[in-house]
N, C-alpha and C positions, 0 to 999 in steps of 0.2 A: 537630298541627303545621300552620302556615301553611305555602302552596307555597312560599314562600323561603325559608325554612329547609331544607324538602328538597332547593330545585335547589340554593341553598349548600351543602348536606352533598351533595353529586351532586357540584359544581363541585371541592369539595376531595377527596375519592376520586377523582377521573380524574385531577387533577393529580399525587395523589400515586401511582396506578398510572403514570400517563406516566413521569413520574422515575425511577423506582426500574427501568421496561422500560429508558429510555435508560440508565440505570450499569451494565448488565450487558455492554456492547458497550468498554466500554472498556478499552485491553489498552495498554500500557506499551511502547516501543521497546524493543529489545533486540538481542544479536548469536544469530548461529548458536550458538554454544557453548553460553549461554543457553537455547537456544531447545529443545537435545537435552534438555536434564533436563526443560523443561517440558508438562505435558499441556495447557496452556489456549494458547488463540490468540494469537499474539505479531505487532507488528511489528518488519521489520526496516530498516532504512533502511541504502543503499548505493549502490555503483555496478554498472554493469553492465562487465561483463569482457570488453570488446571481441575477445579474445584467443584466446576459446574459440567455440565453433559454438552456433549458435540454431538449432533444428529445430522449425521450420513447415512442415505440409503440408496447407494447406486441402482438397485434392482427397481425400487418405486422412483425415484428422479433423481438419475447421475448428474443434475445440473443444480443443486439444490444443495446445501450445506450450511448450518446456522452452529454456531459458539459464541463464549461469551468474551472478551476482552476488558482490559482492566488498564484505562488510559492513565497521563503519567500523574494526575491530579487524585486515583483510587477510586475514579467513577466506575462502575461495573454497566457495561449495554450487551444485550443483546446484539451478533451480530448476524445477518445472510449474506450469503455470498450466493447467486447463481453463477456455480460453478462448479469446477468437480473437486471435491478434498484431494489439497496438497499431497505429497507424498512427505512424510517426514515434520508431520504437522506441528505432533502433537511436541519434539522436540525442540521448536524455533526457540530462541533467548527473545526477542522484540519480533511484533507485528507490525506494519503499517497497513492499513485498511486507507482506502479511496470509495467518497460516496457521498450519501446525503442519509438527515436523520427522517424517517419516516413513524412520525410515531414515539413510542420507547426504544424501537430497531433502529439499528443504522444499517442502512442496503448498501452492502459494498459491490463495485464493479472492480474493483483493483487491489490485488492482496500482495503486498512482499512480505517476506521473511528473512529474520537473521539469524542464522539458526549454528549453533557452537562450531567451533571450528576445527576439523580433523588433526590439527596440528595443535593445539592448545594442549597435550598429557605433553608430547613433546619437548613445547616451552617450559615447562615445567619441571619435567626429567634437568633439561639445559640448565635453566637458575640453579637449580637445586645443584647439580654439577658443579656450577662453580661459585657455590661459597662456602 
């Protein structure tokens, strides 16, 4: 075989390991309810439950942080996160949490945030302008 044929059969075996490593990370939205019967990793997307207490103690375990979230069905869970609180936590509009249900907790490994958008008074100034 000529070397382009091998690095071509080289070039399509990496490609097709790459693919197949990224489809294994993908995991479906879902609610808590959902989330109790399942063993594989789920997202959950919600809000945070301003209502209930967030306990952060960087000094005893900056790795450690639990609140409550309130998925889009009005389940309320307990959530952990080993990790250190968000900066600007407490303002996000939605949550997404990534994990599994442990119990009544759900242990999150993966946290996003959507959190209001510096430019939203703005938008609003603007409409407001013109009409």
């Amino acid at each position: 075989m000529t070397k382009i044929y091998i690095a071509a059969i080289m070039l399509i075996a990496g490609g097709i390991a790459f693919f197949s490593m990224s489809g294994k990370d993908v995991t479906t939205y879902t609610n808590f309810a959902d989330a109790a019967q399942s063993t594989q990793k789920v997202k959950i997307a919600g809000q945070l439950a301003k209502d209930k207490e967030m306990i952060y103690d960087p000094v005893e375990d900056p790795n450690h942080f639990s609140f409550f979230v309130r998925d889009n069905n009005g389940e309320e869970r307990k959530v952990i996160l080993n990790a250190a609180k968000p900066q600007d936590f407490e303002l996000s509009e939605q949550i997404v949490i990534t994990g599994k249900m442990k119990g009544d907790e759900f242990h999150a490994t993966e946290l996003l945030m959507k959190c209001p958008s510096k430019y939203k008074d703005e938008e609003i100034k603007i409409k407001e302008g013109k009409s």
